[in-house]
N, C-alpha and C positions, 0 to 999 in steps of 0.2 A: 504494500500500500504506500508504503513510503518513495517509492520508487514513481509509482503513479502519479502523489503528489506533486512530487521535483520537476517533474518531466510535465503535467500541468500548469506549475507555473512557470516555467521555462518557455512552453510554449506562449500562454497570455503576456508573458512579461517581451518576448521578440517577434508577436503576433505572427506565428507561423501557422502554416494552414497544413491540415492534417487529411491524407486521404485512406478511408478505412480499405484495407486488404483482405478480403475473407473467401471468397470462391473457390477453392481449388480444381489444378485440372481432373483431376479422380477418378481417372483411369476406365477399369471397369465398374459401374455403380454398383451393381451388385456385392463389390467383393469393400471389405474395411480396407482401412491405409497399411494393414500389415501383411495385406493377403496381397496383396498387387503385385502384378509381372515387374513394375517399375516402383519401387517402393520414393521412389520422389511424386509421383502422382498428388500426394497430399502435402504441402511444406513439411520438411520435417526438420532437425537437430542432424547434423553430419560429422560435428565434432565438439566438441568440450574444451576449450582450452582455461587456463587461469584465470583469464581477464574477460573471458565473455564463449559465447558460442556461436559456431559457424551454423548457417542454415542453407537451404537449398529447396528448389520447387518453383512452382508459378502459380501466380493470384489471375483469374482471367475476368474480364468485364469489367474493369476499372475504371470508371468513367472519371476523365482528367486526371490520373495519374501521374502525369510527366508537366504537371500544373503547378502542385504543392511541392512544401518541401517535408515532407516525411510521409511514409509507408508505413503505415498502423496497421501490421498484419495478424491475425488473431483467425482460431480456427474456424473452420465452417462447419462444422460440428458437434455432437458430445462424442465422448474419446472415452473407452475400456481402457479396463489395467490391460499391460500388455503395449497400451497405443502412447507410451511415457512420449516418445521423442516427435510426435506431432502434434502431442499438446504443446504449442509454442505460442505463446501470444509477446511482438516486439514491436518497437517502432526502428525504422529505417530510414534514413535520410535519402531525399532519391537519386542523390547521384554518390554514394556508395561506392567503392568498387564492387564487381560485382551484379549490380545492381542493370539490365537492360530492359526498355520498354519496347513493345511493336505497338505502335496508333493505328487503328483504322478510324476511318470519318466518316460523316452524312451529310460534309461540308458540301454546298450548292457543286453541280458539275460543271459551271463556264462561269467567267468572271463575270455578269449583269447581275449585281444583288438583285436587281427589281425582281425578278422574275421568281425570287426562292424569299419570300418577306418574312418569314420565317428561319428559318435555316439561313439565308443569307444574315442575318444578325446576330444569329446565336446557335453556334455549334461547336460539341466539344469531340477532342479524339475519344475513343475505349483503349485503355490502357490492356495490352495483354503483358502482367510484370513477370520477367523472369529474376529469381534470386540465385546467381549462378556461384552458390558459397562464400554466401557474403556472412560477415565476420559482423556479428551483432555485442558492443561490450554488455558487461552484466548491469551495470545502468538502466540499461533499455531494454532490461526482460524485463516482463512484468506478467507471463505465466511459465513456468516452465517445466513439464511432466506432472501435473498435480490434473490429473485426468478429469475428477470430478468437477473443475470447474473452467474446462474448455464449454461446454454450452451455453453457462452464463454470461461468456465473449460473445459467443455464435447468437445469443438471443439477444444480447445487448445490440447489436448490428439490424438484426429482423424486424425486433416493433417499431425501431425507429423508420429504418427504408419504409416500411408499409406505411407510417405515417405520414410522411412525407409524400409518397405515390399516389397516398387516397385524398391528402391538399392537391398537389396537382392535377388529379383527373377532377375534381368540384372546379377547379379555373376550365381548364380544359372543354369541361360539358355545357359549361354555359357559352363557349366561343361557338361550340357546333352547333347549340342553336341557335345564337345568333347568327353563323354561317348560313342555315340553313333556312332563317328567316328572312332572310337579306337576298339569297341566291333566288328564292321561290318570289321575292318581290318583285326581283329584277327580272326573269322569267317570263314571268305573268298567271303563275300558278298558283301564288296562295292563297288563294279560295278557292282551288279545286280538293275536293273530298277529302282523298287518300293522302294528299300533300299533307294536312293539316292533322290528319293522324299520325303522322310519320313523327312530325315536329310534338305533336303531343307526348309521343311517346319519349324524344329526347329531354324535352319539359321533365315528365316524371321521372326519366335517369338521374337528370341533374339534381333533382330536388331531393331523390331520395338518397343518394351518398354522400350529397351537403349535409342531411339531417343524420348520417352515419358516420362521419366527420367532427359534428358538431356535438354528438354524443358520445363520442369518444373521449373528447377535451372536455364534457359537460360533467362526465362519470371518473374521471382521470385519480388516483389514487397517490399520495403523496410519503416520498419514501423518507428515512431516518436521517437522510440530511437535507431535508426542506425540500426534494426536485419532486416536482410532476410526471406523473408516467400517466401517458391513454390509456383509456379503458381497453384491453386486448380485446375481448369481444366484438367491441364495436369497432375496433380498427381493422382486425380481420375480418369480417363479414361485409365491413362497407369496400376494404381493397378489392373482392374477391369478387363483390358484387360490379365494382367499377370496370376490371378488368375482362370479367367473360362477359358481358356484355358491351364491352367498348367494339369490336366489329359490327355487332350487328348495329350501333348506332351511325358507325362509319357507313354501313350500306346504306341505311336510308339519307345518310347527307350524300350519299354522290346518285340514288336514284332520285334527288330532288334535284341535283344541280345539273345531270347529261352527261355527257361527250366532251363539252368545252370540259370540263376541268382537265383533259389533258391535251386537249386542241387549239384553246385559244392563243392566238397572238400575244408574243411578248413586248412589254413597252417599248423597243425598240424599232419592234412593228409599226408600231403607231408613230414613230417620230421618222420614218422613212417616206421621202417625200413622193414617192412612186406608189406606194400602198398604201400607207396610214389614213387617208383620208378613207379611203376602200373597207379598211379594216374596223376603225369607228363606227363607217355607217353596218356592214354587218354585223357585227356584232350588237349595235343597239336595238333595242326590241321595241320601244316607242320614243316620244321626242323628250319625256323625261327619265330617259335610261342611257345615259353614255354610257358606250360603248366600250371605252378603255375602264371605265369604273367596273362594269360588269367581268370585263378580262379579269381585272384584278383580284376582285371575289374570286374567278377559277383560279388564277395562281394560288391564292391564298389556302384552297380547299386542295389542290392538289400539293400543294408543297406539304403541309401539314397532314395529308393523311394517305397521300399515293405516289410519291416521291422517295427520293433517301431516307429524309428525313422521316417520312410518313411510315415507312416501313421499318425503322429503325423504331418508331415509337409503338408499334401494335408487337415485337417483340418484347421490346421494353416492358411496357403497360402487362405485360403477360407472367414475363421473369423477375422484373426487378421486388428485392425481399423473397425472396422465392417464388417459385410458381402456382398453380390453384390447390394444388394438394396440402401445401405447406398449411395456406388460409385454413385449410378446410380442417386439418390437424387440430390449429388452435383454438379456431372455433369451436368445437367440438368441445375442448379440453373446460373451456371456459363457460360454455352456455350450460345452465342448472336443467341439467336432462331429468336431474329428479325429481326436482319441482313440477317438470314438464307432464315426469309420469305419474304425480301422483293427482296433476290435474285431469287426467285421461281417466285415473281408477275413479276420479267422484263423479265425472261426467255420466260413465258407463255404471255406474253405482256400486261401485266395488273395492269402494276406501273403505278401512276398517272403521272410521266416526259410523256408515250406512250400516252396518252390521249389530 
């Protein structure tokens, strides 16, 4: 703990920014980190020295990585006896020896931000981090083979992503329908039937994991040193709710918007003195709908949900804190299935008070 400490105000005291490491690559899922063809599969301890210990492994999905200056790698798991040397929890500075990142991006594909308003303003690499025996001093352990409590690393990481995931899909849902109310304006659809069901039903998406969000922070339980923690209940079942259902909301905003979301003309169309004028007048659908406003909306809808970026965010929304199982895990764990059943036994008359 004291190591914790140091190492927290060290970092508030030089405002370093801290990027959490927990993923690992994990070879075959089936099998634990000790059963693996490649027993680096999970980071693990490679050697002991006096001053500290070597590590080895890779953290994959790191989103800005090679941003911060330390690597807070901590397991992705809980660890059995037996699993001492990948119970590791360190921080790592990121340029270490040692230490190598690969970036990929969802950064725009041609230099016109116009066109990606989204993603051209705001894209970060995924870190895939390799630790290729990097020398960690004893300072900057802060778990080390004490197996029973690599989980509560692994879960300190989980409620936080999901909370954070299920803030950003509440921003998120109210964009798509405002996209979606915007795009059926411009159109001249929205007051046709089914349009208005489509949008109703993104209405109730948004409202109801705003209200699963806002119950989580409403219910949120206050631990032994004054911090707030969300209610897990409600922060898994609103992520989980956010997530499987975030495509089929994606369908109805692109069978409200057409075609143009990957057809229309980019701004530079419009400022081309041979076509632009061409292009404005098709695209516009009566005399108060410009034409380039309308493009825009499809940029907008395609950048954000059928594009790089767009496709990088329906994985995302999917995995990130883990995937639907995980939710479903804690949900579980957390909702009073007791209480549940023993409203079932009075319903059907079969509580022992009926007796």
């Amino acid at each position: 703990m004291e190591r914790m400490d140091a190492f927290i105000s060290e970092a508030q005291r030089d405002d370093v920014r801290i990027t959490q490491c927990i993923t690992d690559a994990k070879g075959d899922r089936s099998r634990p980190p000790a059963r693996q063809d490649d027993l680096d599969s999970y980071v693990r301890v490679v050697d002991r020295q006096r001053d500290g210990v070597v590590i080895r492994g890779a953290k994959l999905h790191i989103t800005g990585a090679s941003f911060g200056h330390e690597l807070l790698t901590i397991p992705t798991k809980a660890m059995k006896p037996g699993e001492e040397d990948w119970s590791i929890g360190c921080s790592v500075p990121v340029n270490a020896p040692g230490v190598k990142i690969i970036n990929t991006t969802y950064a725009p594909r041609h230099e016109d931000p116009r066109a990606f308003p989204v993603s051209g303003e705001h894209h970060y690499p995924e870190g895939f981090v390799i630790f290729d025996d990097v020398f960690v001093p004893h300072e900057r352990v802060f778990l080390d083979g004490e197996t029973h409590y690599a989980a509560v690393f692994a879960h300190a990481l989980g409620l936080w992503e999901r909370l954070g995931g299920l803030s950003a899909f509440v921003e998120e849902a109210d964009q798509l329908v405002g996209l979606a109310q915007l795009v059926a304006e411009a159109n001249g659809t929205a007051g046709i039937g089914h349009v208005k069901e489509k949008i109703s039903e993104l209405i109730i998406h948004a409202t109801l994991i705003r209200a699963a969000l806002e119950a989580a922070i409403a219910h949120c339980s206050i631990g032994p040193e004054g911090a707030a923690f969300p209610n897990e209940l409600y922060t898994n079942a609103g992520k989980f709710q956010a997530a499987a259902n975030y495509s089929a909301m994606v369908r109805h905003l692109h069978d409200i918007a057409g075609g143009a979301v990957l057809t229309s003309p980019v701004p530079a169309d419009f400022e081309n003195p041979d076509v632009g004028a061409l292009a404005r007048k098709y695209m516009s659908t009566r005399h108060d709908v410009d034409g380039e406003y309308r493009a825009r909306l499809m940029h907008t809808i395609r950048d954000l949900t059928a594009d790089s970026y767009g496709g990088w965010k329906f994985v995302t929304n999917l995995q990130a804190g883990g995937g639907l199982y995980a939710q479903r895990i804690v949900t579980r764990k957390h909702y009073d299935l007791d209480a549940a059943k023993q409203k079932a036994l009075a319903v059907a008359g079969l509580a022992e008070s009926d007796h």
